[in-house]
PDB file of N, CA, C and O in Angstrom:
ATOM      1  N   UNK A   1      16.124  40.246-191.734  1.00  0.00           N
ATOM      2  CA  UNK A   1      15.220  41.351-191.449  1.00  0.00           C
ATOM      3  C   UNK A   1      14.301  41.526-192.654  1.00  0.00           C
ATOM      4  O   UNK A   1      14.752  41.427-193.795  1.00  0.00           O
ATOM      5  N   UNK A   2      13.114  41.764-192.429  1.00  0.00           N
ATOM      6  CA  UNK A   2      12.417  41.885-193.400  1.00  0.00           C
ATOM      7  C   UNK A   2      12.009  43.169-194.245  1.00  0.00           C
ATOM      8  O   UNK A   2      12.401  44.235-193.771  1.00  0.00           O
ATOM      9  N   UNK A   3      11.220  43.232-195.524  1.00  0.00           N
ATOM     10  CA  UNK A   3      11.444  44.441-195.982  1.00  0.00           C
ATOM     11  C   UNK A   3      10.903  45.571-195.101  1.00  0.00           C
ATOM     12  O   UNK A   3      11.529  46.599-194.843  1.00  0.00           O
ATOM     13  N   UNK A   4       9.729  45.285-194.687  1.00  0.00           N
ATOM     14  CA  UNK A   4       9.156  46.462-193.570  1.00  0.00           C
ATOM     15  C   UNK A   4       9.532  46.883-192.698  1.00  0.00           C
ATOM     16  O   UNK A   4       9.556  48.092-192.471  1.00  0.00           O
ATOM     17  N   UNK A   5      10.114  45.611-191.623  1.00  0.00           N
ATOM     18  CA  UNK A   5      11.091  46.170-190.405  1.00  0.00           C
ATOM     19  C   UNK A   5      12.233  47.092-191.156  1.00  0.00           C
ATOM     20  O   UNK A   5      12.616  48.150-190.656  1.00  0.00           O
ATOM     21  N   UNK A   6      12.614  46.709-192.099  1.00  0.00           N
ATOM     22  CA  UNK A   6      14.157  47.380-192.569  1.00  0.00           C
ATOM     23  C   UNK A   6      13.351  48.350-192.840  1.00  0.00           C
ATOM     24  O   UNK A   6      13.476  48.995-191.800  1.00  0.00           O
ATOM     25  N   UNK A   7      12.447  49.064-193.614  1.00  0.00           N
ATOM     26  CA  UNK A   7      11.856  50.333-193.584  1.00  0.00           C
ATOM     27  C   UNK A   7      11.479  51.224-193.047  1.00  0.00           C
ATOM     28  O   UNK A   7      11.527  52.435-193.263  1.00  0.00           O
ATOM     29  N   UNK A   8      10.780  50.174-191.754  1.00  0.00           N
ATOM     30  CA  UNK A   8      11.017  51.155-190.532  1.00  0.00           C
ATOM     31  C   UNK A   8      11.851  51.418-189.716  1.00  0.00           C
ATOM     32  O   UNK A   8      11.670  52.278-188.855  1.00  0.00           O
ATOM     33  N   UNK A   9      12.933  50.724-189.830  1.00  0.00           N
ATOM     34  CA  UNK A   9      13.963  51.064-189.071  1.00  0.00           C
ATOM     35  C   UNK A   9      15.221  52.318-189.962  1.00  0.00           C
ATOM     36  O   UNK A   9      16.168  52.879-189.411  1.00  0.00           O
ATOM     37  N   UNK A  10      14.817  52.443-191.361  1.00  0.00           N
ATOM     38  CA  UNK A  10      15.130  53.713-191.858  1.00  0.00           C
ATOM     39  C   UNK A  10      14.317  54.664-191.755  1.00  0.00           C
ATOM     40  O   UNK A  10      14.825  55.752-192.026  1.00  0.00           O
ATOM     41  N   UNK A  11      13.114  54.694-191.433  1.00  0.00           N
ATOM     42  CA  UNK A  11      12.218  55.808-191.001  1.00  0.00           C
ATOM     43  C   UNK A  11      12.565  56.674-189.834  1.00  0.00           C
ATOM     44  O   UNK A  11      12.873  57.805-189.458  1.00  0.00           O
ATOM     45  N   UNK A  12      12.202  54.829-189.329  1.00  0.00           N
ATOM     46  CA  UNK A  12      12.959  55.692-187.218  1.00  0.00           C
ATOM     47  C   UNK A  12      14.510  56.669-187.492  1.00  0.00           C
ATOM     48  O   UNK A  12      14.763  57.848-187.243  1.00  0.00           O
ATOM     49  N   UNK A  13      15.053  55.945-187.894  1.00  0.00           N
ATOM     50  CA  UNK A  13      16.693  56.735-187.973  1.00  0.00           C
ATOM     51  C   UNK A  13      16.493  58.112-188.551  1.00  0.00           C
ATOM     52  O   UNK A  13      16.900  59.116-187.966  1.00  0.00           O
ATOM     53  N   UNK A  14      15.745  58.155-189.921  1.00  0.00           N
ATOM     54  CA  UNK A  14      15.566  59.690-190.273  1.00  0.00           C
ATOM     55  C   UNK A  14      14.915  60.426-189.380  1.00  0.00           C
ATOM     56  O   UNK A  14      15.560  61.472-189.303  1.00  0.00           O
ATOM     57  N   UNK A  15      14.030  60.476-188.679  1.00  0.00           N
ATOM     58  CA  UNK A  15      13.292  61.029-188.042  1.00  0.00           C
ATOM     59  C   UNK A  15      14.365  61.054-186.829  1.00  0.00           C
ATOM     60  O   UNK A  15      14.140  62.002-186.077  1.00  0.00           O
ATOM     61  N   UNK A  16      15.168  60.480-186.548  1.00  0.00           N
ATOM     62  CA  UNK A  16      15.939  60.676-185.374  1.00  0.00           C
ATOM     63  C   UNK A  16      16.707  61.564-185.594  1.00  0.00           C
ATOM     64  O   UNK A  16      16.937  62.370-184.693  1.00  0.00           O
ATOM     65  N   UNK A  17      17.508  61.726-187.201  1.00  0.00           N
ATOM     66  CA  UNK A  17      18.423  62.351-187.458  1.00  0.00           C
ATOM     67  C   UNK A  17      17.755  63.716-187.731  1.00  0.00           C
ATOM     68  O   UNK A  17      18.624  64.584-187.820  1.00  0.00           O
ATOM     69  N   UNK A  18      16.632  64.152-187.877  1.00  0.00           N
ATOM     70  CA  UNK A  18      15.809  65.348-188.462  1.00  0.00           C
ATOM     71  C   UNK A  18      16.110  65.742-186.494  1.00  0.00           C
ATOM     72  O   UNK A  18      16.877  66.600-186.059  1.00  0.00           O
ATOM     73  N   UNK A  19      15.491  65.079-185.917  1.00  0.00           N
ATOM     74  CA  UNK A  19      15.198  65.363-184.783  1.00  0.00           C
ATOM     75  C   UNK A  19      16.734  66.142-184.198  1.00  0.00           C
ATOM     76  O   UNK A  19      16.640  67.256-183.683  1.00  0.00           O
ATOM     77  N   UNK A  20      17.465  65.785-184.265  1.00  0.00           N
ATOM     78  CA  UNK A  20      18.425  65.822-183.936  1.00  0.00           C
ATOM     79  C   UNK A  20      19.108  67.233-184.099  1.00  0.00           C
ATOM     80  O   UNK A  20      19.494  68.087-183.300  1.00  0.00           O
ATOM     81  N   UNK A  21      19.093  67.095-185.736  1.00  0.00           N
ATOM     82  CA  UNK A  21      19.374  68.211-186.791  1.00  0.00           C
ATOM     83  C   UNK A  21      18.868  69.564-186.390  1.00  0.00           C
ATOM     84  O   UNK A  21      19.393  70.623-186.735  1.00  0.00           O
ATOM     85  N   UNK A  22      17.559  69.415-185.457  1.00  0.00           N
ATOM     86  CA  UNK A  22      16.973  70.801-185.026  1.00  0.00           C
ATOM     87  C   UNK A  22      17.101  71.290-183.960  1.00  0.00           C
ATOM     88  O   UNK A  22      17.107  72.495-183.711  1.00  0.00           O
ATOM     89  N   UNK A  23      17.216  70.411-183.222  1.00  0.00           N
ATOM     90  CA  UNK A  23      18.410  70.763-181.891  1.00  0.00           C
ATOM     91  C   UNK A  23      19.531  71.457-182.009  1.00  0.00           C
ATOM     92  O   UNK A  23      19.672  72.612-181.607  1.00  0.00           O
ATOM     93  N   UNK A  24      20.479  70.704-182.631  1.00  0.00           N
ATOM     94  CA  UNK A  24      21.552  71.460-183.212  1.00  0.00           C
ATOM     95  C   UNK A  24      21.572  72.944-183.727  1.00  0.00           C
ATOM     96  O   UNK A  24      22.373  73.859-183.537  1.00  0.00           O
ATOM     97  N   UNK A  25      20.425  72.860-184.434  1.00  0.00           N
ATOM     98  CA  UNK A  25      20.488  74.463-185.468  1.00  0.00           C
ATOM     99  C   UNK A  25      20.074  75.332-183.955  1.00  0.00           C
ATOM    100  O   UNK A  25      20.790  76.236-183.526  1.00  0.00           O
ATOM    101  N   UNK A  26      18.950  74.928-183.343  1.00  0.00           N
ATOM    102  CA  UNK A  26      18.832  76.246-182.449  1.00  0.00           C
ATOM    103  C   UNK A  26      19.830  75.910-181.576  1.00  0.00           C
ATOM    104  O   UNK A  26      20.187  77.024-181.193  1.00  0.00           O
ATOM    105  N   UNK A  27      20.672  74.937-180.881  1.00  0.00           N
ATOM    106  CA  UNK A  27      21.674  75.453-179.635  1.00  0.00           C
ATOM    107  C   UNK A  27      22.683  76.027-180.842  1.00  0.00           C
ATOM    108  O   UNK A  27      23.619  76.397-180.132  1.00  0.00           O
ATOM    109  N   UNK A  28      23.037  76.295-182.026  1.00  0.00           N
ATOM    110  CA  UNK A  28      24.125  77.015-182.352  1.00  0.00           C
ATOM    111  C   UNK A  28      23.354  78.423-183.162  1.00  0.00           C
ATOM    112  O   UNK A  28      24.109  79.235-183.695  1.00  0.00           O
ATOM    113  N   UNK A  29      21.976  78.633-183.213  1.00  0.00           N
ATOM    114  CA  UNK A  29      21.884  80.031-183.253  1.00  0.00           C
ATOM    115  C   UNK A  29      21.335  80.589-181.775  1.00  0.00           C
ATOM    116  O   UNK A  29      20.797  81.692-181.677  1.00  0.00           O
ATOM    117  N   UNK A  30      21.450  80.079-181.129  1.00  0.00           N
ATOM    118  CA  UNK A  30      21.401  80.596-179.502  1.00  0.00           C
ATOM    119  C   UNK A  30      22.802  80.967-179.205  1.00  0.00           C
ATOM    120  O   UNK A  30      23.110  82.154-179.100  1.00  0.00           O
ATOM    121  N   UNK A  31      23.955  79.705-179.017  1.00  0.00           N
ATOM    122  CA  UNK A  31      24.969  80.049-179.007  1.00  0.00           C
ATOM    123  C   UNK A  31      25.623  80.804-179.348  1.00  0.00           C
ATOM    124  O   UNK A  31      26.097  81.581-178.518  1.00  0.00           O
ATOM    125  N   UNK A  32      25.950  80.924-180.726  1.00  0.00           N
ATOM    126  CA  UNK A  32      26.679  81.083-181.591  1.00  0.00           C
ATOM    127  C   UNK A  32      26.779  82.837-181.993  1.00  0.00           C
ATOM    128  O   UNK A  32      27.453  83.833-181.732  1.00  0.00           O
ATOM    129  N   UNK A  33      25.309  82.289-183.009  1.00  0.00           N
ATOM    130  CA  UNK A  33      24.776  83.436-183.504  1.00  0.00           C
ATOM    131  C   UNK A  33      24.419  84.801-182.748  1.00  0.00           C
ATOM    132  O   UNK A  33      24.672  85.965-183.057  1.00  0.00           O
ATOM    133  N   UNK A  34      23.458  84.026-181.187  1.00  0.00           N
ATOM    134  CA  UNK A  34      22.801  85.396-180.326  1.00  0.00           C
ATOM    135  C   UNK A  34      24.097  85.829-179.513  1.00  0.00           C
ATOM    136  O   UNK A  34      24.387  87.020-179.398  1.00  0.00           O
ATOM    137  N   UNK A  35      24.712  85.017-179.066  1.00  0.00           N
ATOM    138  CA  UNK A  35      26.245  84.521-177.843  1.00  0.00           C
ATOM    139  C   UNK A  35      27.205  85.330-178.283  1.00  0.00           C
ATOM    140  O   UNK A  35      27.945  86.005-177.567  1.00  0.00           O
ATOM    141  N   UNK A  36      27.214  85.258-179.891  1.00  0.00           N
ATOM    142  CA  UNK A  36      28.702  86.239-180.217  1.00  0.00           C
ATOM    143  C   UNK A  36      28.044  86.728-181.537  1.00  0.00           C
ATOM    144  O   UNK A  36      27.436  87.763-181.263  1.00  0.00           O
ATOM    145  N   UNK A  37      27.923  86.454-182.711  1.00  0.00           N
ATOM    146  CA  UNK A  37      28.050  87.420-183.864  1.00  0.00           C
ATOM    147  C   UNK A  37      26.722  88.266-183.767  1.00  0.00           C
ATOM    148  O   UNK A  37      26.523  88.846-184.834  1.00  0.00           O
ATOM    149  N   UNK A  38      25.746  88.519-182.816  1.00  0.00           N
ATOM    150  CA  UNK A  38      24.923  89.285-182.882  1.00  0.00           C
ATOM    151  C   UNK A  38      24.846  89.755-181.422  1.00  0.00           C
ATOM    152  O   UNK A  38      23.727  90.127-181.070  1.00  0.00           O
ATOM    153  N   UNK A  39      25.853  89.809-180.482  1.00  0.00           N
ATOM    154  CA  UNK A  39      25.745  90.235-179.522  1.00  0.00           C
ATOM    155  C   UNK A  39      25.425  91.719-179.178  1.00  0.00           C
ATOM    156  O   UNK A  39      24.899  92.110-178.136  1.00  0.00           O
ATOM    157  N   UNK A  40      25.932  92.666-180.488  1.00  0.00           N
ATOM    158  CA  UNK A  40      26.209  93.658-180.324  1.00  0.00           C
ATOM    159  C   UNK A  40      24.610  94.511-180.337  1.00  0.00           C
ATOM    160  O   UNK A  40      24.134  95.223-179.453  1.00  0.00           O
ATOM    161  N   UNK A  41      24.030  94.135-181.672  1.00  0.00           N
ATOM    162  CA  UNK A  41      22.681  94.383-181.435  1.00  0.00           C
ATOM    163  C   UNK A  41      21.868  94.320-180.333  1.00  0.00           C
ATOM    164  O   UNK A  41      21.147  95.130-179.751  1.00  0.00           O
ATOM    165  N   UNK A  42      22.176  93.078-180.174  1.00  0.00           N
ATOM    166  CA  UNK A  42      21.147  92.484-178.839  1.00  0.00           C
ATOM    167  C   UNK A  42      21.303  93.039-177.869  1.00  0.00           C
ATOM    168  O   UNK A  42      20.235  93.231-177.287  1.00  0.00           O
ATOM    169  N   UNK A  43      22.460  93.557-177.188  1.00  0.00           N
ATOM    170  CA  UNK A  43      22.835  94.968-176.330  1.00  0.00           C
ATOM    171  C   UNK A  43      21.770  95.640-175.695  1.00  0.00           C
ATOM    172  O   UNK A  43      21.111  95.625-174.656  1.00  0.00           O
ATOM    173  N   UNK A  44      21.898  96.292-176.868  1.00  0.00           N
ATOM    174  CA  UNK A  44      20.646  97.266-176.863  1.00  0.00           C
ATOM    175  C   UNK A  44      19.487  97.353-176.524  1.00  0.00           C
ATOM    176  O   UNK A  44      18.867  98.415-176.568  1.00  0.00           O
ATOM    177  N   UNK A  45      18.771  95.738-175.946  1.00  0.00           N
ATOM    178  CA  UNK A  45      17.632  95.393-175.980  1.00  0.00           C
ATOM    179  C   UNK A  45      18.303  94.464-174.470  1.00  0.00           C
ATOM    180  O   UNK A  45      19.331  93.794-174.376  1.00  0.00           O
ATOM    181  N   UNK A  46      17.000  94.846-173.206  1.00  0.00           N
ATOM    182  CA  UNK A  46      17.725  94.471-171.457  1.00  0.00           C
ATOM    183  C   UNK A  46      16.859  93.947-171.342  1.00  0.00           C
ATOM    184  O   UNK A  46      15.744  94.159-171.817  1.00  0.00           O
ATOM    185  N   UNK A  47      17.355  92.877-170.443  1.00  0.00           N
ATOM    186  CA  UNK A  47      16.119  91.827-170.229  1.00  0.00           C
ATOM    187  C   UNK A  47      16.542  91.493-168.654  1.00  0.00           C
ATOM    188  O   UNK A  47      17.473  90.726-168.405  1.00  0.00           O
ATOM    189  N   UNK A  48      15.827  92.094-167.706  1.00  0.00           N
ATOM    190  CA  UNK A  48      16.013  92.047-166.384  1.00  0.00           C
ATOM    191  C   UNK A  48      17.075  92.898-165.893  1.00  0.00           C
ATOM    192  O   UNK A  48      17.538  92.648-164.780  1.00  0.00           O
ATOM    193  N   UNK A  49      17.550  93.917-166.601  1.00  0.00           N
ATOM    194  CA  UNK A  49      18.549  94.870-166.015  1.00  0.00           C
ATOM    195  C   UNK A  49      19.716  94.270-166.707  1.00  0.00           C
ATOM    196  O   UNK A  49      20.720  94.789-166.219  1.00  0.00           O
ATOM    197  N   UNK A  50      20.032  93.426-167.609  1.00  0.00           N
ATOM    198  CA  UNK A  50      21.314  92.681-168.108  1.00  0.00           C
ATOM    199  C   UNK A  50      20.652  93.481-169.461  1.00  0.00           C
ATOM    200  O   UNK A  50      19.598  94.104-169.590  1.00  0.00           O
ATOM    201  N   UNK A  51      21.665  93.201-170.329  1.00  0.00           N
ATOM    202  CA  UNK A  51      21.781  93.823-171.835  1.00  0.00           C
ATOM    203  C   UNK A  51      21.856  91.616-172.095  1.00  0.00           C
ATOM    204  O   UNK A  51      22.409  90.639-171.590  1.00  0.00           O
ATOM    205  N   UNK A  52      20.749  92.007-173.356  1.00  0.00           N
ATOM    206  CA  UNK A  52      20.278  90.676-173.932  1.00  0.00           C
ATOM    207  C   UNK A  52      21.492  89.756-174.265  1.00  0.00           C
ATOM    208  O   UNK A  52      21.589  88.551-174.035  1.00  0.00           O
ATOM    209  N   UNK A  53      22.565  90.739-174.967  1.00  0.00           N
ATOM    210  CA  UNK A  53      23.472  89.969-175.755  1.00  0.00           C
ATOM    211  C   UNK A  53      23.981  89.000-174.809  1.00  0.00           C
ATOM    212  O   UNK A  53      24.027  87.770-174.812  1.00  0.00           O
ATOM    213  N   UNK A  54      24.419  90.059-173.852  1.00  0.00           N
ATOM    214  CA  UNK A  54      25.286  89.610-172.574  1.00  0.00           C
ATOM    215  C   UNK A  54      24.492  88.129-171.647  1.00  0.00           C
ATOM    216  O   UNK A  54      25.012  87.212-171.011  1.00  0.00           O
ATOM    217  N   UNK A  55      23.341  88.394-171.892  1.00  0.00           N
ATOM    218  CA  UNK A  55      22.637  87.248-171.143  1.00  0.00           C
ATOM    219  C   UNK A  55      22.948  85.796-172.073  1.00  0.00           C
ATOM    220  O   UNK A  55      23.657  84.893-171.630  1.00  0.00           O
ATOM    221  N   UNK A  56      22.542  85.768-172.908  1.00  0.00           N
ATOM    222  CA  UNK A  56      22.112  84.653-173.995  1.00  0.00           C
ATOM    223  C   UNK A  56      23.607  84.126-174.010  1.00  0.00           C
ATOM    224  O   UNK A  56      23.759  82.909-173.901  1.00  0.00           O
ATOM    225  N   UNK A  57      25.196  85.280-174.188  1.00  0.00           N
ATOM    226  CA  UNK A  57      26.474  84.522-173.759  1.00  0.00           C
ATOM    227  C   UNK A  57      26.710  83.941-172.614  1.00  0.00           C
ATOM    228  O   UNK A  57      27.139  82.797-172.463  1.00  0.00           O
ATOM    229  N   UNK A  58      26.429  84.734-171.765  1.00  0.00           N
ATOM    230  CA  UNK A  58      26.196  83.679-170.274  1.00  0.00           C
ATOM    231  C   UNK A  58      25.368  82.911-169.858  1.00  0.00           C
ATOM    232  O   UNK A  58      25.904  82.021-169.198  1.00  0.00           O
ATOM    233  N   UNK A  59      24.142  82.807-169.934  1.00  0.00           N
ATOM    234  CA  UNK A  59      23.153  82.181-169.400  1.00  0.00           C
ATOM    235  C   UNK A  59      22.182  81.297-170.281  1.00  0.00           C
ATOM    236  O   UNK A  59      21.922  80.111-170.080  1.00  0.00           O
ATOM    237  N   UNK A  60      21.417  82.558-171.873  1.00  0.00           N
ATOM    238  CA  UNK A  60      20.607  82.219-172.512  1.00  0.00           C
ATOM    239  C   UNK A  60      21.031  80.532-173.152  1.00  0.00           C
ATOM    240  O   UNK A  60      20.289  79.599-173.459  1.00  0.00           O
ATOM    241  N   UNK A  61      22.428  80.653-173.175  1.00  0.00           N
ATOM    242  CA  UNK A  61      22.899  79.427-174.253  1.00  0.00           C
ATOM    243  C   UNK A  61      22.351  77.964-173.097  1.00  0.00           C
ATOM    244  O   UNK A  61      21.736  76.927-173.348  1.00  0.00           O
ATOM    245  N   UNK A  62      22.909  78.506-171.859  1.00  0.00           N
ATOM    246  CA  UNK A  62      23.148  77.001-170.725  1.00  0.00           C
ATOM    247  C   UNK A  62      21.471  76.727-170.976  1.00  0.00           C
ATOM    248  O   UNK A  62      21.181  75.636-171.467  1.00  0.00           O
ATOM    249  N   UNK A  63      20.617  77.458-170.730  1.00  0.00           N
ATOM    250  CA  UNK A  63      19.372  77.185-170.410  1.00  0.00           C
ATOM    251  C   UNK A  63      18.720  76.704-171.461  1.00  0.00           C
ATOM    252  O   UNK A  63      17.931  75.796-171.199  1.00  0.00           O
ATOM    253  N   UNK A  64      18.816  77.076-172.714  1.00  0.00           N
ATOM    254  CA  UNK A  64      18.297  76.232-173.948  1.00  0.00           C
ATOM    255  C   UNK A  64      18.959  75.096-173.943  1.00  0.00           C
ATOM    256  O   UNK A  64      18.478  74.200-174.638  1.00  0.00           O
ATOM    257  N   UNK A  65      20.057  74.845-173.279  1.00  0.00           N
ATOM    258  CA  UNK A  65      20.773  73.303-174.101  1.00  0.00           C
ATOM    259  C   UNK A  65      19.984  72.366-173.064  1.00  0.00           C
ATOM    260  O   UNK A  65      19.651  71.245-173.447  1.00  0.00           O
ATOM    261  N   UNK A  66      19.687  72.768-171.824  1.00  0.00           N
ATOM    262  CA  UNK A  66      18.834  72.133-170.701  1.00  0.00           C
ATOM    263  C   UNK A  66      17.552  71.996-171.402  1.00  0.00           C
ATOM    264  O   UNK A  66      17.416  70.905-171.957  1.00  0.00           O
ATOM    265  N   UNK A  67      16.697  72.718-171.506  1.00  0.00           N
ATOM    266  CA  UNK A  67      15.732  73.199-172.716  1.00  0.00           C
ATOM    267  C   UNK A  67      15.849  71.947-173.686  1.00  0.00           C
ATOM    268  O   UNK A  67      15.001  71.061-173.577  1.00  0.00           O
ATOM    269  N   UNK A  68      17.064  71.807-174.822  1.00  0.00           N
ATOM    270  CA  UNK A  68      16.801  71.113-175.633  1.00  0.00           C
ATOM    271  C   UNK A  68      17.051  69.698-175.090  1.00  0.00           C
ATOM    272  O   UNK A  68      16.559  68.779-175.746  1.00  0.00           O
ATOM    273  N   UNK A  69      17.833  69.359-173.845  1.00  0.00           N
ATOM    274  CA  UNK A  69      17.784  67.814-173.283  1.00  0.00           C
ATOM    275  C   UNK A  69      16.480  67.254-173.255  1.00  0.00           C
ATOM    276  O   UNK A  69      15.981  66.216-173.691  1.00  0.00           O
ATOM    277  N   UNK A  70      16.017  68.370-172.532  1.00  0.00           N
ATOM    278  CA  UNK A  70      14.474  67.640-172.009  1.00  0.00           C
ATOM    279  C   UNK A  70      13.632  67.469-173.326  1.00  0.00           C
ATOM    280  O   UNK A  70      13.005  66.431-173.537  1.00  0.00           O
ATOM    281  N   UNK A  71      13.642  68.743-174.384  1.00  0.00           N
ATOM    282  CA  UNK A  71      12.503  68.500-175.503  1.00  0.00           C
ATOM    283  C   UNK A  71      13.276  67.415-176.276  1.00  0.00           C
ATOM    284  O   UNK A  71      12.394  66.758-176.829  1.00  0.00           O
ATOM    285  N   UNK A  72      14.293  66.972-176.547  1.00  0.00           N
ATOM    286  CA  UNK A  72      14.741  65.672-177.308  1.00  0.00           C
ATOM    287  C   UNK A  72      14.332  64.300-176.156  1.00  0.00           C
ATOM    288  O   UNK A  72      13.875  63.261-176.633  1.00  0.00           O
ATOM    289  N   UNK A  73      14.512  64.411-174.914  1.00  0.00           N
ATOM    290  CA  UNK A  73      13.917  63.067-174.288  1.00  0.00           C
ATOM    291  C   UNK A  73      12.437  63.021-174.641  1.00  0.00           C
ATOM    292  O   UNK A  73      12.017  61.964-175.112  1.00  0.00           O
ATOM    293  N   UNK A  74      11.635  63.990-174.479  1.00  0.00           N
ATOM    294  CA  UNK A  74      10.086  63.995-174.723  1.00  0.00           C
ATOM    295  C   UNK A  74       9.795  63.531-176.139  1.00  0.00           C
ATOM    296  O   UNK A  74       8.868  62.764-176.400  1.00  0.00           O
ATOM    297  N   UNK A  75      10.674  64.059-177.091  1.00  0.00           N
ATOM    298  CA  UNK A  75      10.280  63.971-178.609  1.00  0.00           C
ATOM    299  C   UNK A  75      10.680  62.459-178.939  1.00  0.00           C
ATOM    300  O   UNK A  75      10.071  61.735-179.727  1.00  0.00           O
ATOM    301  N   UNK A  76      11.911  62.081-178.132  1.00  0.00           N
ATOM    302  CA  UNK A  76      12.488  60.397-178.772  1.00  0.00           C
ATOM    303  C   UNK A  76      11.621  59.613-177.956  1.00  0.00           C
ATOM    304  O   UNK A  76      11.604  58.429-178.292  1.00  0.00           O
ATOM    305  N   UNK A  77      10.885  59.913-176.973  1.00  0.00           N
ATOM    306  CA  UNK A  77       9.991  58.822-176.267  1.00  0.00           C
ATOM    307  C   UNK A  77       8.930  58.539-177.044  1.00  0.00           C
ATOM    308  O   UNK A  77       8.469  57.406-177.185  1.00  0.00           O
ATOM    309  N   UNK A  78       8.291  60.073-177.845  1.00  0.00           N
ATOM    310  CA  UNK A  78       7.156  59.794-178.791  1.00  0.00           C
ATOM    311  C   UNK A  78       7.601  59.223-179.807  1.00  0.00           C
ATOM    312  O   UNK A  78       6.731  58.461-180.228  1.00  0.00           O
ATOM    313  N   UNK A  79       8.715  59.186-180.565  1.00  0.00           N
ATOM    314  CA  UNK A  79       9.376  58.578-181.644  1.00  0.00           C
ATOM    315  C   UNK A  79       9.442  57.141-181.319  1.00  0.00           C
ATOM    316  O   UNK A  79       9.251  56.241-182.137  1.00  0.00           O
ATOM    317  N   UNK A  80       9.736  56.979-180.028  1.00  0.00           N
ATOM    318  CA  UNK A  80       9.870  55.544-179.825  1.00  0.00           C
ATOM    319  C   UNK A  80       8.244  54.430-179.633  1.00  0.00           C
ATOM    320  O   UNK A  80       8.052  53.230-179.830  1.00  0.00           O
ATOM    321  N   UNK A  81       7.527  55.328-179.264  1.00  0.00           N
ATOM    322  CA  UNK A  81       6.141  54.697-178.955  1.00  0.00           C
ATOM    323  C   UNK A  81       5.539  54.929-181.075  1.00  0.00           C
ATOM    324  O   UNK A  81       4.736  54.256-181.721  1.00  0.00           O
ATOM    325  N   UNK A  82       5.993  55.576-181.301  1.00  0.00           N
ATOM    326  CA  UNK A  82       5.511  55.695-182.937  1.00  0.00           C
ATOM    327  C   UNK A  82       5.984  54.630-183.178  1.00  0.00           C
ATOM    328  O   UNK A  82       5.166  53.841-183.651  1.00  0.00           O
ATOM    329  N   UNK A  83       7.576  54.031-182.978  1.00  0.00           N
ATOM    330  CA  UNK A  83       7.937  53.201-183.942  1.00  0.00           C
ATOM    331  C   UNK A  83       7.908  51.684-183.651  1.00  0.00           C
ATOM    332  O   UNK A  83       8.338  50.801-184.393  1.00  0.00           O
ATOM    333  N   UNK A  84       7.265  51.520-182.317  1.00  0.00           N
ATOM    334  CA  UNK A  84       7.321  50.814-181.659  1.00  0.00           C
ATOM    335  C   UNK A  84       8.243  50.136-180.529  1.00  0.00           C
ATOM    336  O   UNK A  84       7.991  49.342-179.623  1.00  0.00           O
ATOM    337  N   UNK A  85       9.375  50.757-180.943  1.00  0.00           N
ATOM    338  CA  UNK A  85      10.784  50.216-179.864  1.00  0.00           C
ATOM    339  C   UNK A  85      10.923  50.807-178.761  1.00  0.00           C
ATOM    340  O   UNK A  85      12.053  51.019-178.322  1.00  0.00           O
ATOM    341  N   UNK A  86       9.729  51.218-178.046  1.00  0.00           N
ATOM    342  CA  UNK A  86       9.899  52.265-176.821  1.00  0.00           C
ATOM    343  C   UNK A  86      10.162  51.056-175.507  1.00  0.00           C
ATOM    344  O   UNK A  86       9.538  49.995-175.521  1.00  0.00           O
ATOM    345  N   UNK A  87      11.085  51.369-174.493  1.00  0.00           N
ATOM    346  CA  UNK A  87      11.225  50.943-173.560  1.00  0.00           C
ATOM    347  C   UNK A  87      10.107  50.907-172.293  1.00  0.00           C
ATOM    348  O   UNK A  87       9.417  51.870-171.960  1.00  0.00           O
ATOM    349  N   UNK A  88      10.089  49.656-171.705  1.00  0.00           N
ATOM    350  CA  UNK A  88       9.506  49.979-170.564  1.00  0.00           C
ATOM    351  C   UNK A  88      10.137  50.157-168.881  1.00  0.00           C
ATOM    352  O   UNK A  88       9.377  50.475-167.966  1.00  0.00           O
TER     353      UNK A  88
END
């Protein structure tokens, strides 16, 4: 492998792993954070007749992780046409 391919193929990987990395942080402050240790606040604040907290533990979390499937297929397709290894 040569020096450039090997360079870009540590590029692609970081950028995969960044990519990745930010997914993660918001499904676990959706989860996590809005879902349980800040539920109580969020209460207080109704979003369609539900109390927020209560939504984001039941619902808000499922719908971002759907949310983040689709924006990680969209983002690794552009990653892949950047780096050249995109499928046809």
């Amino acid at each position: 492998m040569s020096q450039e391919s090997e360079n870009n193929a540590k590029a692609y990987w970081k950028a995969n792993l960044r990519l990745v990395m930010i997914c993660l942080v918001i499904w676990f402050v959706v989860s996590y954070l809005f879902g349980i240790m800040l539920v109580e606040p969020l209460n207080e604040i109704r979003l369609g007749g539900y109390k927020l907290g209560f939504w984001f533990a039941q619902q808000g979390s499922i719908y971002t992780f759907v949310a983040l499937v689709f924006f990680y297929a969209w983002r690794m397709n552009a990653l892949d046409r950047k780096f050249g290894v995109e499928e046809d």
